[in-house]
N, C-alpha and C positions, 0 to 999 in steps of 0.2 A: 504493500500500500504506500501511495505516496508519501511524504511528508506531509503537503500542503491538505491532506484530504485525512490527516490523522484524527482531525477535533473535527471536522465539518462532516460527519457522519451524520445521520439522526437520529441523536439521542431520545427515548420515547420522552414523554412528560413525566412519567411517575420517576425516570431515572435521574430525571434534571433538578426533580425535586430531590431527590437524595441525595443528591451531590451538592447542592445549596444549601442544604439543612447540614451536612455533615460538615463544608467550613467555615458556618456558620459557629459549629457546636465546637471544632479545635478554637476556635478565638476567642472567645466567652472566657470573662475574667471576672472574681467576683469582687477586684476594687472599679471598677469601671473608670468613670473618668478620675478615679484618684491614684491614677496605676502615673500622673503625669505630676511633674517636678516644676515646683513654681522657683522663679527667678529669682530666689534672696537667697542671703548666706552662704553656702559653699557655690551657689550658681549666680549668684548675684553679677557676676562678671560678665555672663551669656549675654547681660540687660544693657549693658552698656551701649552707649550711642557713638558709635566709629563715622560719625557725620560731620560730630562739631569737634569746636577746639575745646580742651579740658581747660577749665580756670573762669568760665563763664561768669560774669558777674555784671548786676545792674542796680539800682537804686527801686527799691519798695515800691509799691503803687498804692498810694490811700486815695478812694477815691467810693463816690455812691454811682450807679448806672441804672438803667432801666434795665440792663438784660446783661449775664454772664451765661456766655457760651460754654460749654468744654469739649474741648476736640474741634481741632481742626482739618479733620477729614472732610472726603464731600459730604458728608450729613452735617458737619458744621457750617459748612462754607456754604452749601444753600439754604440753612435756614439763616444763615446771614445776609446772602444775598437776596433772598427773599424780604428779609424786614429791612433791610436800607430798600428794597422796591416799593414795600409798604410805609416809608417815608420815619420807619425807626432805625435811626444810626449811633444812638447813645447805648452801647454795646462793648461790651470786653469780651476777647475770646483767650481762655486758657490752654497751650498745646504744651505737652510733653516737650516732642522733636522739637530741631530746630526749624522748622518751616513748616508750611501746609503742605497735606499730601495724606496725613492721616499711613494708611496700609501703603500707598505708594511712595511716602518718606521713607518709612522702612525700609522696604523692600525691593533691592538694589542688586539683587543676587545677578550673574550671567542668566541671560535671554528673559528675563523675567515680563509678560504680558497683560494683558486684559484676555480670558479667557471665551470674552463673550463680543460680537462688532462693538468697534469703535462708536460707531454712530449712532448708538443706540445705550452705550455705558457712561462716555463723556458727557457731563449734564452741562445744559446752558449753552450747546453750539450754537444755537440760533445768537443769542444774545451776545456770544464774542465774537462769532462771525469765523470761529477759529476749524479749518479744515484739517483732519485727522488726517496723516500720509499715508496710511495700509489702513486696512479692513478688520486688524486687530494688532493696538497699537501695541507696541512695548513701553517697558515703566521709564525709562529716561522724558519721553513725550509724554508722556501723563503726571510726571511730576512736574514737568511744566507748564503743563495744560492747568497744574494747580497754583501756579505761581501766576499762570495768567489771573486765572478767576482773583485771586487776593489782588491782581493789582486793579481787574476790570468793576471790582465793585468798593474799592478803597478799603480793603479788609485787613491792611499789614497798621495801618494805622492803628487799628483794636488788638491786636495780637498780642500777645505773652508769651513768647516762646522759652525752652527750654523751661519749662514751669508746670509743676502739678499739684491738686488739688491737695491738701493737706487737711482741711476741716470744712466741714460746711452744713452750718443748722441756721434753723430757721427763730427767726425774733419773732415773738406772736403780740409783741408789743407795738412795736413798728411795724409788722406786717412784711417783714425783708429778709430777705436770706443774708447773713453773714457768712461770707467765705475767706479762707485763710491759707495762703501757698507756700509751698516749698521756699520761694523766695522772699518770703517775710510781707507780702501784698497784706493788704488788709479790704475786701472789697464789699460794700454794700449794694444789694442788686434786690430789684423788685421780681424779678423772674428770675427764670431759672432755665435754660436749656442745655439737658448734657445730651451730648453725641460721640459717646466713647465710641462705637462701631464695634465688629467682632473679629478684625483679623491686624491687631495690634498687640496683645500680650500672649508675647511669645511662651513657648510650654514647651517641655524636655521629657521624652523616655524617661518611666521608672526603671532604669538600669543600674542596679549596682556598681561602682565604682567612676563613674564620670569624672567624679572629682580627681581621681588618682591617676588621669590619662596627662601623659607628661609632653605630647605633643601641642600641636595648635588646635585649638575645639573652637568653633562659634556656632551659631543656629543662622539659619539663611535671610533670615531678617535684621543679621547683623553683619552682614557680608565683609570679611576683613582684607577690601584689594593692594593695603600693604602688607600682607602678606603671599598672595594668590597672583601678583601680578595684574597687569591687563584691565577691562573695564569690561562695563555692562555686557557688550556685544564682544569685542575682539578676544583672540587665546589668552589664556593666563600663562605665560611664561615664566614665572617663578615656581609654577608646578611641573614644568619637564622634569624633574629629577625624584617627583615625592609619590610616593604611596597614598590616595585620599580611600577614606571610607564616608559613606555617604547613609544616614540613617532616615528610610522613610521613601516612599514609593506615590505617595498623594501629587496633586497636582505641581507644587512647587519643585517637586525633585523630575519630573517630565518635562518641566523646564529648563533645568540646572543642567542634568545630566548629559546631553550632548556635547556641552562646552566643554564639562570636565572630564568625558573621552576624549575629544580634541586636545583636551591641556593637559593632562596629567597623565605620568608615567604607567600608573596603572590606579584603575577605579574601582571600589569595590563596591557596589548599592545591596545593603542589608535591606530586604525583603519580608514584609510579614503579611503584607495583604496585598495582591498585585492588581493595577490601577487598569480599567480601562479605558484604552486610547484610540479614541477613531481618526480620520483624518481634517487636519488644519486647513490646508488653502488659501494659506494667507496670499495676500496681493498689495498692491499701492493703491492707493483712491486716484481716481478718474478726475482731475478738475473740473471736465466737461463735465459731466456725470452730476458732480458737486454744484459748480456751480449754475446747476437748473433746475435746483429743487425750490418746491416753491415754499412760502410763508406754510408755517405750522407741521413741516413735514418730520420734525425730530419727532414729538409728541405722536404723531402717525406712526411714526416707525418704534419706536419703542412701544405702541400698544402693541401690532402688529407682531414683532418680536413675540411679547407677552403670550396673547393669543396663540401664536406656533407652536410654544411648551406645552402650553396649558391642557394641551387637547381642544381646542375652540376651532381648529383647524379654521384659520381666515381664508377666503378666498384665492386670493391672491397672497403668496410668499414674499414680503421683499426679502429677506435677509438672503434664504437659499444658504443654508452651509447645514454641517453634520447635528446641530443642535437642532434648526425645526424640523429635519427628516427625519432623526430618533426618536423626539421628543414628541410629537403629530399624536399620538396618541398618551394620552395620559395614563398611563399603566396603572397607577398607584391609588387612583380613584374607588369608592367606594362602589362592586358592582352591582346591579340593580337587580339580577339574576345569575344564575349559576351558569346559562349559556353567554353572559357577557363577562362573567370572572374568568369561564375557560378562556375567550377569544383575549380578553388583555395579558393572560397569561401567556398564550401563546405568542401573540404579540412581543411581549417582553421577551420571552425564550430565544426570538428568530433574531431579535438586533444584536441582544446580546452572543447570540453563532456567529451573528457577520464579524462582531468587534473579534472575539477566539479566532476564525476564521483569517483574519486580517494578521493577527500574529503568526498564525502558523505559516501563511506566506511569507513574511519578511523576514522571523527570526531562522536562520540557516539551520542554528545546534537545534534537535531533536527535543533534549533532555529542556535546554532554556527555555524554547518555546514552550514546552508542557507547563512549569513551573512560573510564566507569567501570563496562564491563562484566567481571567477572573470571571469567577463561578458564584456568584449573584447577580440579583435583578439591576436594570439599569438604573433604576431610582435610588440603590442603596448608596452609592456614592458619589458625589457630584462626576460626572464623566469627563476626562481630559481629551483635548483633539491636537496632537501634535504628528508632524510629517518626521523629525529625525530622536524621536526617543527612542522608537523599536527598533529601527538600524544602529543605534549606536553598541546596541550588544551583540552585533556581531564585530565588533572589533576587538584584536586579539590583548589588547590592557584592557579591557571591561570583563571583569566577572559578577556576576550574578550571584547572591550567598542567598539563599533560601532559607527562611528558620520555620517553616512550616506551619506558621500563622501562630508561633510564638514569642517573636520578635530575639533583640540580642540577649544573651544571657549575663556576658559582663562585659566591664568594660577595664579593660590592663592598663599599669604605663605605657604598655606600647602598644597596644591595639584591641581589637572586639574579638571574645567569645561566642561563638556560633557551635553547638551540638561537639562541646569539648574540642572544639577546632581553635586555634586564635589566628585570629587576621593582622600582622604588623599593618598599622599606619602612622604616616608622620603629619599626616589632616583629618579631622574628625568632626564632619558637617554635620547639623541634626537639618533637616528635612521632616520636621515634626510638626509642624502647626501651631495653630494659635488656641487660646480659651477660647471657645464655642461655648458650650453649653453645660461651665461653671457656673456657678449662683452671680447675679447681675451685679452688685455690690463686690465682690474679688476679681472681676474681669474690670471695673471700673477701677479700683485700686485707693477709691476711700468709701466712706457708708453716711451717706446724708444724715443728718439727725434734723427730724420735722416736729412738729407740734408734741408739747409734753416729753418731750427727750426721747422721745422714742426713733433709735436708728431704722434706715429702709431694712437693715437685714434682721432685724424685730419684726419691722412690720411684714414684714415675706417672710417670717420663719415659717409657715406654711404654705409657702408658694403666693407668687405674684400675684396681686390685686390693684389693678386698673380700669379706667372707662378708654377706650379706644387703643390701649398700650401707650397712651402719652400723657398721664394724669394721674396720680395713686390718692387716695383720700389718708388724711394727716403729714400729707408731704404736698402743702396750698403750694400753687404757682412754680412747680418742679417739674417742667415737661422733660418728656422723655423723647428720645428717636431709636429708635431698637425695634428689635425682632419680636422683644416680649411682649406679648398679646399685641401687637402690634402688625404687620404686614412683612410679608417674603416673598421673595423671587430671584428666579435664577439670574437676572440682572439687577443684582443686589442695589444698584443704583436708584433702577427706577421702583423700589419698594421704598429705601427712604425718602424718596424725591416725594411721594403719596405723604407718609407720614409729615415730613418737615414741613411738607402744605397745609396739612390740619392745625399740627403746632400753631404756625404762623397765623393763620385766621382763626383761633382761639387768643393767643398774647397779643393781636392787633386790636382784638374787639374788647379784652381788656384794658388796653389804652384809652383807646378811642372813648371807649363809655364809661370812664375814671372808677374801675374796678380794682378793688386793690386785693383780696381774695377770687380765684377760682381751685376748687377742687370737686372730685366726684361724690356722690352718694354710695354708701355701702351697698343699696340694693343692686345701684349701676352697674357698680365692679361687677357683681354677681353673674347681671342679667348678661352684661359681658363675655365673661369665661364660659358661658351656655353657649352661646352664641360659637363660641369658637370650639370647645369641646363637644359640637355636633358634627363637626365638620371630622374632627382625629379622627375617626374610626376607617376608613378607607387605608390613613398613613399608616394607622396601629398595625390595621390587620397587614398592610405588606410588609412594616420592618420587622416584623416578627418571624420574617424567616430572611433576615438581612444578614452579612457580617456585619461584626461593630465598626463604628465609626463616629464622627462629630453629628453624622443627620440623626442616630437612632442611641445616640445620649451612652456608645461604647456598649449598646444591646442591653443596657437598662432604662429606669425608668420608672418612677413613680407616680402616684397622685401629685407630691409636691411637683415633680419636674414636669408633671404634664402642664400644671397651671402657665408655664412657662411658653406656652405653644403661641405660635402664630397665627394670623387668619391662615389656612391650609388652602383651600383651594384659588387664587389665583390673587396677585396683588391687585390685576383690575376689580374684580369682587369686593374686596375692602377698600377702595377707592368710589366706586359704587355707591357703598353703603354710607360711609363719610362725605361723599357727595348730596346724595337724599337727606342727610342727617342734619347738614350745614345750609342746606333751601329751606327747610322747614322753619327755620331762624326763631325755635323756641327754645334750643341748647337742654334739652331733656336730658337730665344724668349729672346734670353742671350744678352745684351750689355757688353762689356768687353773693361776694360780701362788697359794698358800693364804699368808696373812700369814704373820709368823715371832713 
């Protein structure tokens, strides 16, 4: 039998489920997401920002605002540029980094991209008027695209950079959030909008001995090019001579790993869950093309996008690449009968052959390809689309270490343990990812304290409680932009883009109509989390035969952590709804307290 015809067989259905339930059941760990290593104390170092210069220093800020941002990621920077549109510019934005960019300040790693078009990820094209050069940018262009926006809406004037939140409670005297930074600021602010985002606090394997690895270690969100050589895009030549090991196979390492077959002497990529990869396609943008799109066509195109994942199948395709062709049918939907659960199963089974199918062709070695064929549904992990990840392991410095869906064992001064084997390396990448779906308060990295002293991680000791995901009751005037009970989609952009619109027409109409309280009603929250835990049962029932990962909470999952769920079925849906909700112009769910 061929090679190429070894996986593309027809496996029956009851076999595929076996085989899906079986690695599913090797991965299964009973610390779930606590199996990962946060960034202080012996890793405190991983955190560090190899962007700025060490010795930063500026004079305090005492000062009162109508509004303190945090985070200047794009969900900061439009809901910024949103209320300087709504004619409020009396604003402080607090960012970590040094600059705007949020996930794309970080993340600086070789080839590192936008997963999903350009034209439809970068917010605010119309309004800069700024043409994306390819079809799916890369992070050097997108962290400028971020440096545009700050300068196109005067947002480097409000900024704090290299600055983090240190305290922040609420005065029920004055009616104002007090907040307190890193850098000794002292700020008084009537509102409140955080936009931490979720792919900024970096996270490390629970592997024994990290700390004892006596080589160079960083995480890819820390990218060290005096070390590594080279830049974003070109070889790293300071790696012709080193041994790299590379931990982690998600999307960030489908990126990386080409360059560092290119660059380095020999590559080892530790393997514990293998990613699937369809293909990219990348290209340049068309000026023509560009420039004869008419008024309103972002907002067109990004529904349309939407629609393509969603199963809404639009008429007409604009985007056309491997996400609306896989995506066309919403597999993970809840089905309405047993002859529509067969067909999305089936469904799912046949994309996920062509994706096997595709490896079997390019990967040459037998044994490789078998070992990064990925044997669950397409939903269980966000899917990567690159043209030179699967060829790069046929080159003869790329090996491939398998741990058989139990990740590295240890980690030496001189290199990784894999199944009593040790791997010398003189580079030691994590390719691990960020906090996902840690409690909302330790991914943010302080804990509000609202009305009666009581912290948000009090008030969510049993799972999140809000009216729309942007509003918690005893935490007045604290809007939120996040995933929690809030809105999702696979163009993470245009789900905050939804949310940061509602903020913003909620904190303008407290201006406006000299409001100096809003927050939700308890029954709100409630009537809310109904609302949204009607929708789970479709996702439940499919990650329940998932490997673990960040979408299925590492294959657990409680009552507490479901409270934490998104609108599920589609960000236009919760767009929709917050649309309806916002014409009605009676704000049902809102308690409002009127200045005095």
């Amino acid at each position: 039998m061929a090679h190429d015809e070894i996986y593309t067989e027809n496996l029956s259905i009851d076999q595929l489920r076996e085989k899906y339930q079986a690695e599913r059941q090797k991965r299964l760990r009973s610390d779930g997401v606590a199996q990962y290593k946060e960034l202080v104390g012996d890793y405190e170092e991983f955190d560090r920002d190899p962007y700025v210069e060490p010795g930063f220093t500026r004079d305090a800020v005492i000062e009162e605002v109508d509004v303190v941002i945090v985070g200047g990621g794009f969900g900061g920077m439009i809901a910024a540029a949103n209320l300087t549109k709504a004619g409020i510019t009396n604003f402080r934005i607090v960012e970590k980094g040094g600059d705007f960019g949020g996930t794309w300040y970080w993340n600086r790693y070789p080839n590192a991209a936008c997963d999903v078009e350009s034209y439809v990820y970068l917010p605010l094209l119309e309004e800069t008027g700024y043409m994306p050069t390819e079809k799916y940018a890369k992070a050097p262009e997108i962290f400028a695209y971020c440096q545009l926006l700050g300068r196109t809406f005067d947002l480097y004037r409000a900024a704090l950079f290299q600055t983090e939140i240190a305290d922040m409670r609420w005065d029920e005297n004055l009616k104002r959030w007090q907040v307190a930074t890193s850098r000794a600021d002292d700020i008084s602010a009537k509102f409140i909008v955080i936009a931490g985002g979720v792919l900024h606090k970096a996270k490390l394997p629970g592997i024994p001995g990290i700390e004892t690895f006596a080589g160079r270690a960083f995480h890819t969100s820390r990218w060290d090019y005096s070390y590594t050589g080279g830049s974003s895009q070109g070889l790293m030549d300071k790696l012709a001579d080193k041994r790299v090991g590379i931990i982690g196979t998600g999307a960030t390492a489908v990126q990386v790993v080409p360059k560092l077959a290119e660059s380095a002497k020999e590559l080892f990529v530790f393997q514990r869950t293998p990613a699937a990869v369809g293909i990219r396609g990348n290209k340049p943008t068309d000026p023509q093309w560009f420039g004869s799109l008419k008024p309103g066509w972002q907002a067109e195109r990004i529904t349309n996008f939407t629609q393509a994942v969603t199963g809404a199948q639009p008429e007409i395709d604009l985007i056309q690449d491997e996400w609306t062709r896989m995506m066309r049918v919403d597999t993970r939907k809840l089905p309405e009968n047993e002859e529509e659960a067969q067909e999305l199963e089936r469904i799912d089974f046949e994309n996920m052959q062509g994706i096997r199918q595709r490896i079997a062709q390019i990967i040459e070695d037998p044994k490789t390809a078998e070992l990064m064929m990925p044997w669950y549904g397409q939903g269980c992990k966000r899917p990567c689309f690159h043209d030179e990840y699967l060829p790069a392991f046929n080159r003869p410095n790329v090996h491939l270490v398998d741990t058989d869906g139990k990740g590295v064992d240890q980690v030496t001064p001189t290199g990784l343990v894999v199944n009593g084997v040790e791997y010398p390396v003189d580079l030691l990448i994590f390719a691990s990812g960020f906090e996902v779906t840690t409690d909302y308060t330790h991914r943010l990295g302080f804990d509000p304290v609202g009305r009666d002293g009581i912290s948000l991680s009090q008030g969510w000791s049993e799972g999140p409680a809000t009216l729309h995901g942007v509003l918690s009751r005893g935490f007045p005037n604290m809007f939120m932009i996040s995933t929690v009970q809030g809105a999702q989609a696979t163009n993470f952009v245009h789900s905050i883009s939804e949310v940061a619109k509602h903020v913003v027409f909620l904190l303008t109409h407290c201006v406006t109509q000299n409001i100096a309280v809003i927050e939700p009603s308890a029954d709100a929250q409630e009537e809310w989390f109904q609302t949204l835990f009607a929708q789970l049962w479709g996702v439940a029932r499919y990650n329940a035969t998932c490997t673990p990962g960040y979408l299925n909470s590492e294959g657990g999952g409680d009552m507490r952590s479901a409270r934490a769920i998104a609108w599920m079925t589609s960000v236009l849906g919760f767009a929709d709804y917050v649309e309806t909700w916002r014409a009605q112009g009676d704000f049902v769910g809102f308690d409002f307290t009127p200045a005095s």
